[in-house]
N, C-alpha and C positions, 0 to 999 in steps of 0.2 A: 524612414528618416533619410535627408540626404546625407549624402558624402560632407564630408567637414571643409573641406577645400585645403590649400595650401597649406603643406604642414613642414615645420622647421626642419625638422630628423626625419624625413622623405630617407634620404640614403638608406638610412639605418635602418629602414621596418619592409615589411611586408602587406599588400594588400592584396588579400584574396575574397573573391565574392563569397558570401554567405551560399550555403547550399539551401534547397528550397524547402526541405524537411526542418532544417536548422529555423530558418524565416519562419515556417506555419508554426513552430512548434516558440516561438520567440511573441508572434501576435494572439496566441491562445494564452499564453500567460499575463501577456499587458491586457489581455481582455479579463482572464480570470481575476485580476485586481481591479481593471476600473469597474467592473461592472458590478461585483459582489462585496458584502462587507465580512473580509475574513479576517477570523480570531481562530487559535491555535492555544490547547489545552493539551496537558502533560500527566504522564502518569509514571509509573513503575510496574515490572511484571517479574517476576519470579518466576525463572525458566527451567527450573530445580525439576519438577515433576515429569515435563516435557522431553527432555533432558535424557530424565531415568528410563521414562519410555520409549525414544529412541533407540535408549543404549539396547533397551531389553531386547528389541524385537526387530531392529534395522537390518540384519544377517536375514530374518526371515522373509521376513520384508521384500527385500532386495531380489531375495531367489526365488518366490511368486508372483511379482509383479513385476521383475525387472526397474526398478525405478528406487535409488534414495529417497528412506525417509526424512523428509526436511522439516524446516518449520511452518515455513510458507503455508501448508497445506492446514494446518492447528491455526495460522491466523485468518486463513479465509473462511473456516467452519466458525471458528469466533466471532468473526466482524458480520458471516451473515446471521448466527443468533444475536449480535447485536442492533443489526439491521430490523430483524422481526420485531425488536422489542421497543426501538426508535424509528418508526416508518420514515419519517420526514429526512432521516439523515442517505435514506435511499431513494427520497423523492426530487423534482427539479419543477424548478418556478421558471413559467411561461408567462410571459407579460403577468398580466396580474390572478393567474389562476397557479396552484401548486398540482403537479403530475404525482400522484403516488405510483410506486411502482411497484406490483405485486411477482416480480423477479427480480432475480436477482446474479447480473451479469457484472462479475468482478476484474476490473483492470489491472493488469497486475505490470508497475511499470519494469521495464527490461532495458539495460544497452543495449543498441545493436550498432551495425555496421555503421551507419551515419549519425547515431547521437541516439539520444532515451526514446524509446516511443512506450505503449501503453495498450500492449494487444490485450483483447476480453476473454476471460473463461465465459462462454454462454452456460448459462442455466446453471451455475456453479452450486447452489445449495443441493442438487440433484446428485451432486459425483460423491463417490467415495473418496478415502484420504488419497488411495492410490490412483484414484483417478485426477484427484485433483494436481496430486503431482507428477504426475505424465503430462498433464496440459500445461505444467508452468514447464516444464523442461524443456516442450515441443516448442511452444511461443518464445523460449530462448533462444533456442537455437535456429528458431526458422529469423527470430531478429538479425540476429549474428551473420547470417548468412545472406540476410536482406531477400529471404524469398514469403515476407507477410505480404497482406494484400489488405486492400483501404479498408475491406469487409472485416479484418481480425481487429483494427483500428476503432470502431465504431460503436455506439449504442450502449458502451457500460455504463452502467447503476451507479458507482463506487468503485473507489481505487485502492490500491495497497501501494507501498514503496517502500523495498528495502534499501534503506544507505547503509546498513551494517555491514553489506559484505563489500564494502569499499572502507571500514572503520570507522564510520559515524557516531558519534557519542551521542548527538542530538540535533536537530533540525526542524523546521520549519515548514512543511510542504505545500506546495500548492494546491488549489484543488482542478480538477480537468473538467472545464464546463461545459456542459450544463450540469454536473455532478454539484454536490453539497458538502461534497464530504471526500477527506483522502486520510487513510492512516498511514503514518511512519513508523517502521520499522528501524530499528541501532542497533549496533553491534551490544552484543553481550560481556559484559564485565564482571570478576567478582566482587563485591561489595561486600563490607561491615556492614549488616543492618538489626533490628533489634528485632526481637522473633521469642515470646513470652517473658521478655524481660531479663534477655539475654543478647549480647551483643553475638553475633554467629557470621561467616562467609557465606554468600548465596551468590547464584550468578544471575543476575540483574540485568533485564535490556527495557530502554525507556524507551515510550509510546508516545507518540503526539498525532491529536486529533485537529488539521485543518477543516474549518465548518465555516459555513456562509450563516451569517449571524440575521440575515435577514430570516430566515423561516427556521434556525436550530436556536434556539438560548444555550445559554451556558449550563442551566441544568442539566437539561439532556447532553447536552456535548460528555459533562463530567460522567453523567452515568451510563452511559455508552461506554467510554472507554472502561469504566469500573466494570460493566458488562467483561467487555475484550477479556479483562486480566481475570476476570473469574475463571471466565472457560479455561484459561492459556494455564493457571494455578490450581486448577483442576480439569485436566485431562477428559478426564473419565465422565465426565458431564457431556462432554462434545459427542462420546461415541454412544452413551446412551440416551442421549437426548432427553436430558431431565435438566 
């Protein structure tokens, strides 16, 4: 876009050039909008079980793998059994043929030093929990410190995005194209919800699934994410893989 030209309150402001990460990262998302028709689907997840499992085993955790157990690591094991069970939401339309992708490289966005980028876990269905959360900590901190390279940038499947750990209630996300698909992560809140016909406290974090509506329907969008919250509402599925 150009500059706007003369402007009244000139004194009063500041112009600073866009940095060029900020720019790439500005015409990736006007392109993710012109070019795809995106619709964005909501859910709920109960992080109760998730939670408990943390609490149980994070000490141990910690002291053989050196690494926090997060959650992060419970949504990428979800989203890729959601991914097997929805191919298309891990595939990408090429002019007029669809790519399936029989991997599955999960973006996981991150701040870092110059703004949000979206380094890859390669071959992410293959790692373990602890492995998975070694690679989202290392992709943090190598952001943060601006020492990723275009190669960690590149070639993901599907994305994740937590806004929760900035307090996001709920949001919208884009998707990173040629992807079809990005889930949102939120902060975790307690909620009243009804649970056999009783009102109870549960700590609650909502999910939103951005989908390109050209090659996902909304059916699968919805049962995708109903996928996500099974696994996330039972734990115990993810690690025995049933």
């Amino acid at each position: 876009a150009q500059p706007s030209g003369p402007r009244p309150n000139a004194a009063r402001e500041e112009r600073v050039r866009m940095t060029p990460l900020r720019k790439r990262v500005a015409e990736r998302l006007i392109q993710a909008q012109s070019n795809a028709a995106l619709l964005t689907t909501f859910n709920e997840v109960d992080m109760g079980e998730v939670m408990a499992l943390r609490k149980k085993y994070n000490e141990k955790f910690q002291a053989k793998h050196g690494v926090k157990l997060g959650f992060m690591s419970f949504f990428v094991r979800a989203s890729i059994e959601a991914l097997k069970a929805f191919p298309q939401v891990n595939a990408e339309i090429d002019g007029e043929d669809v790519i399936f992708k029989h991997y599955y490289d999960i973006g996981v966005a991150v701040s870092g030093s110059r703004g949000l980028v979206v380094p890859v876990l390669r071959n992410a269905d293959k790692l373990s929990l602890a492995e998975l959360e070694k690679g989202v900590a290392d992709l943090g901190t190598r952001a943060r410190n601006d020492k990723l390279g275009l190669a960690d940038l590149q070639g993901g499947t599907f994305t994740i995005t937590n806004g929760g750990i900035f307090g996001s209630m709920l949001s919208t996300p884009i998707i990173n194209p040629p992807q079809t698909g990005i889930l949102g992560m939120h902060n975790i809140v307690d909620r009243a919800v009804v649970r056999d016909g009783q009102i109870v406290i549960r700590p609650i974090m909502y999910v939103a699934l951005t989908y390109d509506h050209r090659l996902i329907d909304g059916r699968e969008a919805v049962q995708f994410l109903v996928r996500v919250k099974e696994c996330i509402e039972d734990p115990e599925r993810l690690l025995l893989d049933v």
